[in-house]
C-alpha positions in Angstrom: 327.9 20.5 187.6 330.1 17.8 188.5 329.6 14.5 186.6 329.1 12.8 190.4 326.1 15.3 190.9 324.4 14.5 187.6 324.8 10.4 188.0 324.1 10.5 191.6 320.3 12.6 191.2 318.6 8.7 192.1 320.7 6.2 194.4 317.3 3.7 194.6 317.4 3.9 190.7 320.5 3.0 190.4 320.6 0.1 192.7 317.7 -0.9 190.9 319.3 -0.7 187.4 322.2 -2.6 188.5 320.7 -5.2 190.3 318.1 -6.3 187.4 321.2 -6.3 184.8 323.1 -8.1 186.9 320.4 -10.8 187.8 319.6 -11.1 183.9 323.7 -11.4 183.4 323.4 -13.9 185.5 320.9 -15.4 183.8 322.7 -15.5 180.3 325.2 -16.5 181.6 324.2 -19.3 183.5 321.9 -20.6 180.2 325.7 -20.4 178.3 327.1 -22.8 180.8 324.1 -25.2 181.3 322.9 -25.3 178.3 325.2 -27.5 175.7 324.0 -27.4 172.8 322.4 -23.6 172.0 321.2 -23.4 168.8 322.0 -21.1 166.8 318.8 -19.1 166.7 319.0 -18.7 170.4 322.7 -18.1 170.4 322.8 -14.8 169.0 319.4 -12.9 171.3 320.8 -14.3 174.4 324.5 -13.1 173.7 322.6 -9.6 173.2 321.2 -9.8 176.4 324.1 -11.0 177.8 325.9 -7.4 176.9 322.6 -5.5 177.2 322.7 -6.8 180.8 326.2 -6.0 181.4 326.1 -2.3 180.2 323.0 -2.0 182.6 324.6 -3.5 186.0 328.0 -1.5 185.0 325.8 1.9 184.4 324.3 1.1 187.7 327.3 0.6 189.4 328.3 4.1 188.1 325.6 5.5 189.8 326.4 3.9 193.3 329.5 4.8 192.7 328.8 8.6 191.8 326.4 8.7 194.4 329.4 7.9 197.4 331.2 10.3 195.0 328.7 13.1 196.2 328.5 12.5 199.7 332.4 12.4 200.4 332.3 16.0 198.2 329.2 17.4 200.2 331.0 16.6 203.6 334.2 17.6 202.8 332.3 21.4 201.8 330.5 20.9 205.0 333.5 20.3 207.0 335.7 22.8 205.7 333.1 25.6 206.5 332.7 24.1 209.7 336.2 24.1 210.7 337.3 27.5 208.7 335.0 29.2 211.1 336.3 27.9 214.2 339.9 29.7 213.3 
């Protein structure tokens, strides 16, 4: 199985992973420019979600991606069969 077929099983899910850690990357970051003086205790959790969020919109994006990855495969099958058997 090709690693675009495996990533590519949910396109919704994966537009839906990537926007929610992108929104709350968005988020964190936002609260690091806006907010001046972070305190420690807060400093630490939000950088965490700050990556968390990152990994999640970039495993999403992999997803999209793998998804378009699929479809050009699937109609590049579907047109070679289709023009082989014209010959």
């Amino acid at each position: 199985m090709h690693w675009s077929d495996k990533l590519s099983q949910n396109p919704k899910r994966s537009w839906r992973v990537f926007l929610i850690g992108l929104a709350l990357f968005w988020l964190c970051a936002s609260a690091f420019i806006f907010i001046s003086n972070i305190p420690t205790i807060l400093l630490y959790p939000l950088l965490a979600i700050l990556l968390i969020a990152f990994a999640l919109a970039v495993y999403g994006y992999v997803g999209i991606f793998a998804t378009r990855i699929a479809n050009l495969r699937f109609h590049k099958a579907k047109y070679k069969e289709l023009f082989s058997e014209q010959e």
